[in-house]
TITORBA-153393 format. One record per residue: residue number from 1; residue in one letter; chain; x, y, z of N, C-alpha, C in turn. Coordinates in nm, 3 decimals, padded with zeros to 5 digits, m for minus. Layout:
NUM A A X Y Z X Y Z X Y Z .
...
***
This chain:
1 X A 00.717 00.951 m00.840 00.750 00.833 m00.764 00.683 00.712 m00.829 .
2 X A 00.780 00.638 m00.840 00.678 00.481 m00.898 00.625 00.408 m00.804 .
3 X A 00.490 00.339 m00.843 00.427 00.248 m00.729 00.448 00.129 m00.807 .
4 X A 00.479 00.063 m00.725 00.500 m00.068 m00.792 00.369 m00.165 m00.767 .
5 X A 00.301 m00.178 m00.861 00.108 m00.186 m00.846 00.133 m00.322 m00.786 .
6 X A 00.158 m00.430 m00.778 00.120 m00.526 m00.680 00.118 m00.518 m00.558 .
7 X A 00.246 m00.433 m00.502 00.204 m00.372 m00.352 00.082 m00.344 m00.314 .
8 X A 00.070 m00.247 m00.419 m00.060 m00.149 m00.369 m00.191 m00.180 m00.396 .
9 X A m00.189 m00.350 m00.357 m00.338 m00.388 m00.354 m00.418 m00.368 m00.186 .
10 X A m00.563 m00.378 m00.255 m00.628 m00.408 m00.127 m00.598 m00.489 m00.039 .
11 X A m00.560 m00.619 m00.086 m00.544 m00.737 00.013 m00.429 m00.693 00.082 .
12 X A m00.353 m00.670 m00.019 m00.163 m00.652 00.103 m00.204 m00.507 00.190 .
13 X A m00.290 m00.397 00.158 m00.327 m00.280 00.289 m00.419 m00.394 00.410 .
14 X A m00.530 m00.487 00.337 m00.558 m00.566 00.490 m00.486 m00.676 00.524 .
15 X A m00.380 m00.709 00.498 m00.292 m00.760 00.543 m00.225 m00.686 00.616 .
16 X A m00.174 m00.593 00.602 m00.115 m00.467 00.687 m00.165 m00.482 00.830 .
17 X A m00.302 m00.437 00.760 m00.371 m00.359 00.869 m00.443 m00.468 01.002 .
18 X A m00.454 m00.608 00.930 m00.498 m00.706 01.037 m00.392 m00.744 01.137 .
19 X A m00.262 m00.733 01.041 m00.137 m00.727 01.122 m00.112 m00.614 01.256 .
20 X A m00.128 m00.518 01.164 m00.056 m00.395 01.248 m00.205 m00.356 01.358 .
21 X A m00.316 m00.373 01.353 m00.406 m00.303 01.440 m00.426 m00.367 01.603 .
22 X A m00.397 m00.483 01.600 m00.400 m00.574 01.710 m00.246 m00.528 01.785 .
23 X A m00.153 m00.488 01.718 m00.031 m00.408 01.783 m00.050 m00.292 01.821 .
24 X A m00.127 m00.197 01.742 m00.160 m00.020 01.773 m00.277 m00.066 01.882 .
25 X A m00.372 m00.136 01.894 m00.456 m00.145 02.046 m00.384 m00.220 02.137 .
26 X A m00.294 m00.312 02.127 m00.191 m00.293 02.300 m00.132 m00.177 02.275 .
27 X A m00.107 m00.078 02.248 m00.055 00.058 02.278 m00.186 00.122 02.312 .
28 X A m00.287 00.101 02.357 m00.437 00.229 02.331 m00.454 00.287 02.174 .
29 X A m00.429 00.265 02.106 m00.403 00.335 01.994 m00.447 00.249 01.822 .
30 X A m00.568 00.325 01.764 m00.637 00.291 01.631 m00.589 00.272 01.518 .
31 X A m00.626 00.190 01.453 m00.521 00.263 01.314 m00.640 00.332 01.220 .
32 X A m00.556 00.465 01.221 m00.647 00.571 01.110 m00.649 00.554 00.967 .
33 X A m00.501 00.514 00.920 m00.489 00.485 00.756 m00.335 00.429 00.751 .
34 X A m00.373 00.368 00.624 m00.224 00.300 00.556 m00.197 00.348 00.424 .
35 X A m00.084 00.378 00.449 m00.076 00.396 00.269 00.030 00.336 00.245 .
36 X A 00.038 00.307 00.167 00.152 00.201 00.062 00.195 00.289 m00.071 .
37 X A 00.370 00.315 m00.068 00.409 00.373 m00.194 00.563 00.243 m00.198 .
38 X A 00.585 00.290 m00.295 00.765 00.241 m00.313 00.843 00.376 m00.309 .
39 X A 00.962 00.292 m00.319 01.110 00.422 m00.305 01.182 00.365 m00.357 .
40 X A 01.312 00.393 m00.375 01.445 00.326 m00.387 01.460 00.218 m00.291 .
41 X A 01.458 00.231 m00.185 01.438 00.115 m00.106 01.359 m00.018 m00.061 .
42 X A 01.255 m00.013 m00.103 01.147 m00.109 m00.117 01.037 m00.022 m00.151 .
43 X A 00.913 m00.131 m00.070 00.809 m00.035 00.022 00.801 00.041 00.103 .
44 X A 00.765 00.142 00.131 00.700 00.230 00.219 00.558 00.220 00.260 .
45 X A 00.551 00.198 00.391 00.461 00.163 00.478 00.425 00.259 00.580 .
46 X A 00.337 00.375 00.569 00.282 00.466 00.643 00.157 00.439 00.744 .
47 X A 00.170 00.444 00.829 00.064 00.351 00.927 00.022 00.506 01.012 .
48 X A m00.099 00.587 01.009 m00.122 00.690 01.121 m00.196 00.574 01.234 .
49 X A m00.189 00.641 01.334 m00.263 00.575 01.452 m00.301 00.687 01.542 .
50 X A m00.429 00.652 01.592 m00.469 00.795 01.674 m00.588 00.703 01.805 .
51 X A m00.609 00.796 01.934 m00.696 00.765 01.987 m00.691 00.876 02.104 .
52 X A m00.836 00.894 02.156 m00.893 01.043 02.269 m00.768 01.113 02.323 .
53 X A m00.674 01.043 02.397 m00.564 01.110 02.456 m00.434 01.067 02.331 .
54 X A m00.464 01.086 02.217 m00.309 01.089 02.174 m00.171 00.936 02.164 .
55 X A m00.123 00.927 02.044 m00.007 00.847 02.086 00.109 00.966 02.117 .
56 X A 00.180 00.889 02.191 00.319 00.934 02.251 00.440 00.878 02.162 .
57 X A 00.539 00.959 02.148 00.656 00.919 02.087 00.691 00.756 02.106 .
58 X A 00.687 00.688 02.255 00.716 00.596 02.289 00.592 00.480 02.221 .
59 X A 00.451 00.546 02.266 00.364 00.433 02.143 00.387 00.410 02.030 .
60 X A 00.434 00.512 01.923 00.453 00.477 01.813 00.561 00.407 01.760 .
61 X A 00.691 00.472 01.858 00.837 00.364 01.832 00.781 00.234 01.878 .
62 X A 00.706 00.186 02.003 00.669 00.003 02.026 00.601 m00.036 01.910 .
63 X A 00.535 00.050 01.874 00.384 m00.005 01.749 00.501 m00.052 01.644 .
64 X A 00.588 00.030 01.598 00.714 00.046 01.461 00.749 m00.098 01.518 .
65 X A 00.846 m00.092 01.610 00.947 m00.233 01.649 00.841 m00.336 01.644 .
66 X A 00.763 m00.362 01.735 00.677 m00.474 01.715 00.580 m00.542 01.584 .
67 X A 00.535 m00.425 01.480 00.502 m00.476 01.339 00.673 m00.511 01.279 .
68 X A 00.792 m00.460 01.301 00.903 m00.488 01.243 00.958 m00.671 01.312 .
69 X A 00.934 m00.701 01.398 00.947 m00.832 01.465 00.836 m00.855 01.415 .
70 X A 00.700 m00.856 01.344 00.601 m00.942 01.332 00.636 m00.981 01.175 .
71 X A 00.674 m00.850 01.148 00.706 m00.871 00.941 00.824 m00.944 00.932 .
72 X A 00.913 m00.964 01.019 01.058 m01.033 00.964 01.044 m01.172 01.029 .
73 X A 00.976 m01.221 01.096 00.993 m01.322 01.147 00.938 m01.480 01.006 .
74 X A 01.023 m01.563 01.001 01.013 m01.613 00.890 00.831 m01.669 00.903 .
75 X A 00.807 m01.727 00.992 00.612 m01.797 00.967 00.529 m01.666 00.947 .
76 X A 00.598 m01.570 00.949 00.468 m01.440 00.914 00.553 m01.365 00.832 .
77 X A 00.587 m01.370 00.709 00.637 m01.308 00.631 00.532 m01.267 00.531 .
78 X A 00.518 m01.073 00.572 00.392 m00.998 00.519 00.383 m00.983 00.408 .
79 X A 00.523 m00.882 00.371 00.616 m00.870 00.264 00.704 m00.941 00.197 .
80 X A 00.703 m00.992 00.046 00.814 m01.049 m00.019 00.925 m00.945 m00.005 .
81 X A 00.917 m00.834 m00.017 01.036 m00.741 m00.085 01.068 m00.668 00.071 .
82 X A 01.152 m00.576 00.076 01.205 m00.492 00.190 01.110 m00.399 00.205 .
83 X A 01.103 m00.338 00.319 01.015 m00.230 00.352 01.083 m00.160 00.426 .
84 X A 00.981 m00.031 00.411 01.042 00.094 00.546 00.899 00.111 00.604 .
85 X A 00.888 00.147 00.710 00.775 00.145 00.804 00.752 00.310 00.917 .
86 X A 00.645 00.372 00.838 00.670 00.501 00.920 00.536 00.489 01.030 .
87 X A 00.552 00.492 01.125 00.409 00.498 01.233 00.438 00.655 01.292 .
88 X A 00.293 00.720 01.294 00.261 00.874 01.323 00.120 00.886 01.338 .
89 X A 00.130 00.977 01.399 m00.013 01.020 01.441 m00.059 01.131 01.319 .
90 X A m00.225 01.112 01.293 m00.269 01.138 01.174 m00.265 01.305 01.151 .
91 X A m00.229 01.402 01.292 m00.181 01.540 01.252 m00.302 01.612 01.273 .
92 X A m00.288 01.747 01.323 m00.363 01.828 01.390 m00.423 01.907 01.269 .
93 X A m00.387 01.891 01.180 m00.418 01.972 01.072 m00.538 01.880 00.941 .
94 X A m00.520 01.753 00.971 m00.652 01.661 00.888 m00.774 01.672 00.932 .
95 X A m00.831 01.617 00.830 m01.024 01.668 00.830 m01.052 01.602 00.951 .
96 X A m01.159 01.616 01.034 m01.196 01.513 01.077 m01.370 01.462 00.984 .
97 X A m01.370 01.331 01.004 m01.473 01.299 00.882 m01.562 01.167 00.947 .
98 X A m01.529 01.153 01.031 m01.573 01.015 01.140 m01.623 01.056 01.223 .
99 X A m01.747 00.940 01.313 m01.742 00.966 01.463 m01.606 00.978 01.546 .
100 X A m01.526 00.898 01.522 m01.426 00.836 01.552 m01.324 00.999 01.545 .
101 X A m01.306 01.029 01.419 m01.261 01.141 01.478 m01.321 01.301 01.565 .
102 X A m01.431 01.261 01.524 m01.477 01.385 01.633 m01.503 01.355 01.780 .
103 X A m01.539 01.247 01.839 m01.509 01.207 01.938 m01.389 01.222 02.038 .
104 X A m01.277 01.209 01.968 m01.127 01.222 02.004 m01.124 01.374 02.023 .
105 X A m01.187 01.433 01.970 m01.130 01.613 01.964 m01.323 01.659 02.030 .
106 X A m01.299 01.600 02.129 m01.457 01.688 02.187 m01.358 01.788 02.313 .
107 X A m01.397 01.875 02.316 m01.349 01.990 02.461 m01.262 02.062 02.347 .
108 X A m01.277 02.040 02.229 m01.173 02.141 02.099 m01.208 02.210 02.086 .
109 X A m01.166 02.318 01.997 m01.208 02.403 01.955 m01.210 02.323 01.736 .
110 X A m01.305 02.409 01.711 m01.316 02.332 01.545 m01.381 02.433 01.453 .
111 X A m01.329 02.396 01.288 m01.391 02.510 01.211 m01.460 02.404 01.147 .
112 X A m01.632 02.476 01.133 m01.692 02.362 01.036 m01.749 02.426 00.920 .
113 X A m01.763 02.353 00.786 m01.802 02.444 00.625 m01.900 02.315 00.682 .
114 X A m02.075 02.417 00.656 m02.135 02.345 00.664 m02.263 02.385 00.530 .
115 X A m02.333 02.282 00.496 m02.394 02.276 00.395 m02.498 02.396 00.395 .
116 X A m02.567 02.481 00.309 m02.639 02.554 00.343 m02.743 02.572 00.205 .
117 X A m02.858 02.623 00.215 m02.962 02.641 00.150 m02.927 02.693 00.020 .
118 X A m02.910 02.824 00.022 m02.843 02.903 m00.063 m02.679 02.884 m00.124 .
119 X A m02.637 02.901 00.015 m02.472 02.885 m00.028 m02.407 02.840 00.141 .
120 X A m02.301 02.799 00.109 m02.245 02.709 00.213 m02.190 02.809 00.338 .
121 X A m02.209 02.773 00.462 m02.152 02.845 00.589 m02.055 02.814 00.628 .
122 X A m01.955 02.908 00.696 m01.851 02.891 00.774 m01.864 02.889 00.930 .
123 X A m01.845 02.830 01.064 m01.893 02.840 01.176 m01.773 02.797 01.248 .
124 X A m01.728 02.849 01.373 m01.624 02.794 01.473 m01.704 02.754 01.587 .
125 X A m01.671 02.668 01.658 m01.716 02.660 01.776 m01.663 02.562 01.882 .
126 X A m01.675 02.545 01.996 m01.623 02.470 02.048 m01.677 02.301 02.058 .
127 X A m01.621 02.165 01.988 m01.675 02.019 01.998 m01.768 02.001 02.192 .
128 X A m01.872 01.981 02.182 m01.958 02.007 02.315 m01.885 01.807 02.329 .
129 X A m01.976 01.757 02.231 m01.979 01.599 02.215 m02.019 01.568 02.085 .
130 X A m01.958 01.411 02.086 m01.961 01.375 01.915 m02.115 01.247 01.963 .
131 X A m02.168 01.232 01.904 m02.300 01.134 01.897 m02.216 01.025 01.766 .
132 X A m02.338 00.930 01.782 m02.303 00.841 01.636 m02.398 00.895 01.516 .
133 X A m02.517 01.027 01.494 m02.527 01.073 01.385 m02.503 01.209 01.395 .
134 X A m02.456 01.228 01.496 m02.422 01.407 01.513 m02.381 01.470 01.601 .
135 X A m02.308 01.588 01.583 m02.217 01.645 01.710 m02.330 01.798 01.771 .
136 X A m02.290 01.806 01.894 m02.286 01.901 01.941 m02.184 02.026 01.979 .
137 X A m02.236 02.115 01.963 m02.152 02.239 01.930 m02.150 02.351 02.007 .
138 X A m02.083 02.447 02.064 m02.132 02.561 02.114 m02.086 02.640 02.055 .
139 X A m02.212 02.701 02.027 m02.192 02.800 01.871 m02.279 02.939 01.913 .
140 X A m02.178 03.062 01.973 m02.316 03.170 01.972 m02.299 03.157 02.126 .
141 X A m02.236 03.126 02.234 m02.300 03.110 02.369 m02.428 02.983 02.359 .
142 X A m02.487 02.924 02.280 m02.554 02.842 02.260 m02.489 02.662 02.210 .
143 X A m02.588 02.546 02.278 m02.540 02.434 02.189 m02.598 02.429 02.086 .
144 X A m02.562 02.378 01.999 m02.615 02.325 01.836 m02.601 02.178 01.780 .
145 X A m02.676 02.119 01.778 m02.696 02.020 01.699 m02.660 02.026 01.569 .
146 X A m02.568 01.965 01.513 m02.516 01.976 01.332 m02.491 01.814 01.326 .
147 X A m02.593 01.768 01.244 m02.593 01.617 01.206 m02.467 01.571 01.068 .
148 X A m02.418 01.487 01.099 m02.301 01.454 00.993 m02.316 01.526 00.791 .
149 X A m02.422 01.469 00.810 m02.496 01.481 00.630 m02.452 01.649 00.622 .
150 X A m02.478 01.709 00.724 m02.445 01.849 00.690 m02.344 01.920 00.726 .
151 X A m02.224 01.811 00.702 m02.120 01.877 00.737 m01.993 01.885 00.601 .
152 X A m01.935 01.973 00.548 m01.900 01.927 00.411 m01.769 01.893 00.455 .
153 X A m01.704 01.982 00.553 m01.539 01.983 00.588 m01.536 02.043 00.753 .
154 X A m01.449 01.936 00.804 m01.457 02.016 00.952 m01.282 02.032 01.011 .
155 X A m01.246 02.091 01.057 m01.097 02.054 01.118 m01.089 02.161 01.224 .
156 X A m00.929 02.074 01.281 m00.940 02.148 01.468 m00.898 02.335 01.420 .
157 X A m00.954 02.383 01.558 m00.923 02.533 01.528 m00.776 02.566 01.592 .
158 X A m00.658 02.558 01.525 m00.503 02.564 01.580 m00.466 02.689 01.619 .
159 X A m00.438 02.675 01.754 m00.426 02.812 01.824 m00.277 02.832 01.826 .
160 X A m00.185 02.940 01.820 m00.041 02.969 01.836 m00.033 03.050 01.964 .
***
């Protein structure tokens, strides 16, 4: 796929994103990431948005229409070129790597690779609460304290 490198500067993602985040919080809803590619069609504009209870189909179609009325309107024209605009929630299956995301997924269940002396551990347990330098865990019938620094990779535990 070609990127067409002036898109894909910093300034035009916070341009995006100063745009689009003040729209995703009147919905309840954060913005997690942007990414910027091209297509045949213009730009492509991937916007995730997430927050504690979830967006709903209906948040993300208002978040879409309302950055689409903010980008076409001629005094706020974001984009020179055409765009496509995908808004989604960031997926049950990504790291979490933030307060921000472990907070959202506390009462979860989670697998964490955590740093270790010798060699690195694997641990499940259930998110107790997320802190701002560390989560609590119930690990063992027990809580556990596991501070960020020692966490290498964490994600939700997906039950079928």
């Amino acid at each position: 796929m070609f990127i067409k490198k002036e898109l894909n500067t910093p300034e035009i993602r916070e341009k995006i994103e100063k745009a689009i985040s003040p729209i995703a919080e009147k919905y309840g809803q954060e913005v997690v990431d942007i990414i910027l590619s091209s297509n045949s069609k213009g730009t492509l504009i991937k916007v995730s948005v997430g927050s504690k209870k979830g967006p709903t189909v209906s948040d993300l179609t208002a978040i879409s229409k309302d950055f689409n009325k903010l980008a076409d309107s001629p005094c706020n024209k974001l984009l020179s070129s055409d765009f496509q605009l995908e808004v989604s929630s960031p997926g049950i299956d990504r790291e979490l790597r933030s307060f921000r995301d472990f907070y959202w997924n506390e009462d979860r269940e989670i697998r964490i690779l955590l740093k270790g002396e010798e060699k690195n551990v694997n641990i499940e347990g259930k998110l107790i609460r997320a802190l701002e330098n560390k989560i609590i865990l119930l690990f063992n019938d027990s809580e556990t304290e596991i501070s960020y620094a020692d966490i290498i990779k964490a994600k939700l535990k997906i039950k079928f």
